[in-house]
Structures are given as C-alpha cells and as structure tokens.
N, C-alpha and C positions, 0 to 999 in steps of 0.2 A: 440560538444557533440556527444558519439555515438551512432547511433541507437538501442535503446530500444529493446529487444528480450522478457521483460516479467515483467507485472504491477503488486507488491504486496502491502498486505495492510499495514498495521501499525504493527498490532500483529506479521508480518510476518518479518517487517523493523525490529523490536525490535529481534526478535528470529537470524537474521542475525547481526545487530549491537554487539550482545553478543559472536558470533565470530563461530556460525555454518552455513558450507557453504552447506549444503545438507535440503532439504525440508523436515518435518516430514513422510514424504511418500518416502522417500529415494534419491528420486531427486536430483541429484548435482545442483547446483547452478552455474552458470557461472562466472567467474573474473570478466567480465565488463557485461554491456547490463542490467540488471536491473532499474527497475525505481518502482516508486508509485508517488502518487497526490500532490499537494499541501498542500490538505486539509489533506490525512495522515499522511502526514511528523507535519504539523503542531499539529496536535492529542498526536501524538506517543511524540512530543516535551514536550510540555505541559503536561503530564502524569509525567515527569521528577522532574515537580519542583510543583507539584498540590498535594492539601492535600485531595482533593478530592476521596475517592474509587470508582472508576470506572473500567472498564473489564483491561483496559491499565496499571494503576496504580499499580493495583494488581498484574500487571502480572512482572512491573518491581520491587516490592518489594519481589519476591518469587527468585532475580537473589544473588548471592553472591556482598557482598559490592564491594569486590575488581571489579567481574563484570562490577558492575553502573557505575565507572570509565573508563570504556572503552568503555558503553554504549554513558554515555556524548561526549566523546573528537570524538567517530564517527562519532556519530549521526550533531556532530558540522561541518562538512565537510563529508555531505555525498557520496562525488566522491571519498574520501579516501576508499571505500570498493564501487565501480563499480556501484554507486546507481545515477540515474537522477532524480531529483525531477522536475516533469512537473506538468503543471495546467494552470488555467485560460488563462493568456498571450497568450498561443499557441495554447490552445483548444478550449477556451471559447463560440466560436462562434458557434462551432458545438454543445457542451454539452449543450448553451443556447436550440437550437431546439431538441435535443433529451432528454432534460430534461421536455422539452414544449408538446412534442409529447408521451412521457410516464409516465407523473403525479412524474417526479422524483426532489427530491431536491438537493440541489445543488450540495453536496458531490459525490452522486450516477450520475448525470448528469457530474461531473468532469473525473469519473473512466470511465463511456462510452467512452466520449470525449477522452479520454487519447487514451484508446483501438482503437476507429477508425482512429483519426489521425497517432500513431504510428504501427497501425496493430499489439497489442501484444495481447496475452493472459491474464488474470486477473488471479490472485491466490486471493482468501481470505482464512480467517480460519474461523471455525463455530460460532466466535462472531458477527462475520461483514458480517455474510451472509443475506440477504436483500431477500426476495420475490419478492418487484419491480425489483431490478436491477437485480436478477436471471432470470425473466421475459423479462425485455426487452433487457440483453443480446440474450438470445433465441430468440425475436421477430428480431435481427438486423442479429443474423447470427455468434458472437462475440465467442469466446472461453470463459469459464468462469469454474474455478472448485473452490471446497469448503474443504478443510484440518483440520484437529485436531490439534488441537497443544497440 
C-alpha cells in the first residue's frame, strides 16, 4: 500500500469516483496517495443501493445514469482510482483513545486515527463537517479543512 498523502470524506470519494480529479476548490488531485475511512467508504457504499434519502443518496441521484455505472464498478475496487480505504485494523487503537479523550464517536475517532497514524490532512465538504472533530483536530495539532461541493 502507498502512503496516504490525503484523507477524504465520502461526498468527496463519491465527487472523485464520478471521474473528477481536481477538488471543488480547484485542487488537483493526485493519481495515487489518496485514502478515506472505513466507515466512509462504507457510507458512500451504502448510499448506492439504499432507498433511503440522505445527504449521500441524493447526491448520487443528482449524477447522470450512465455516471452511477461508473460510480459502481469504482467504487468496487477502490485502488482502481489511487483510493486506500484504512480503518479500525490499523488505527483502531489510537482512535479508540482519542475518541476516549474528545467525547468523539466512532466514525470521527476513525478519521482522527487515520490522520495521526498516516500523518495526512482531512478534507471533508460542509455535510460532514462535525464541530467535534473540527475541535479536536485543532486540539491535536491535525490539518483539517471543510469544501462546498
């Protein structure tokens, strides 16, 4: 696996899986070094096949059919577009105590853990922006910024 250069969220996997390699903010994107959580990947999944409307769901039904198609078969191997999915397994231990140490649940205590172990920056967009984990990135020291999409 190679080292992670920068943790995104879900809405963010989703906006990249659909085949744009630049950040809403104009940002290029890198070929490899990307990653997000367990728990987002798994979110972002879920949102695919859920009748549910949620922030995710809506956002993959605003995509062109042919789109979702390509959203699917990425999202199905995420290394096919430079994406690591880390979580628990490798972090777990550290996200347990700084989940422990800033009242955070598990999701938010996975994205710290991510950050500190692989030393990346966080990206989220303004659905997924949390007051805790904006907080206790600030309290550890953590890169963390928030996008429009």
């Amino acid at each position: 696996m190679e080292r992670p250069t920068l943790l995104v969220d879900d809405a963010l996997l989703l906006y990249l899986s659909a085949g744009h390699r630049t950040l809403p903010d104009g940002e290029a994107l890198p070929d490899e070094g990307l990653a997000t959580t367990g728990g987002w990947y798994f979110r972002l999944c879920r949102s695919l096949f859920s009748s549910t409307r949620g922030h995710l769901t809506r956002l993959v039904e605003k995509l062109p059919i042919e789109d979702r198609s390509v959203v699917h078969r990425r999202l199905a191997n995420p290394a096919s577009m430079g994406v690591t999915v880390v979580g628990f397994p490798t972090v777990g231990f550290i996200a347990a105590k700084v989940g422990s140490d800033h009242g955070l649940d598990g999701l938010n205590a996975e994205i710290i853990g991510a950050a500190m172990v692989y030393d990346v920056p966080v990206v989220v967009t303004e659905a997924n922006q949390s007051p805790r984990l904006a907080d206790a990135m600030r309290a550890l020291g953590l890169p963390y910024r928030v996008l429009g999409l």
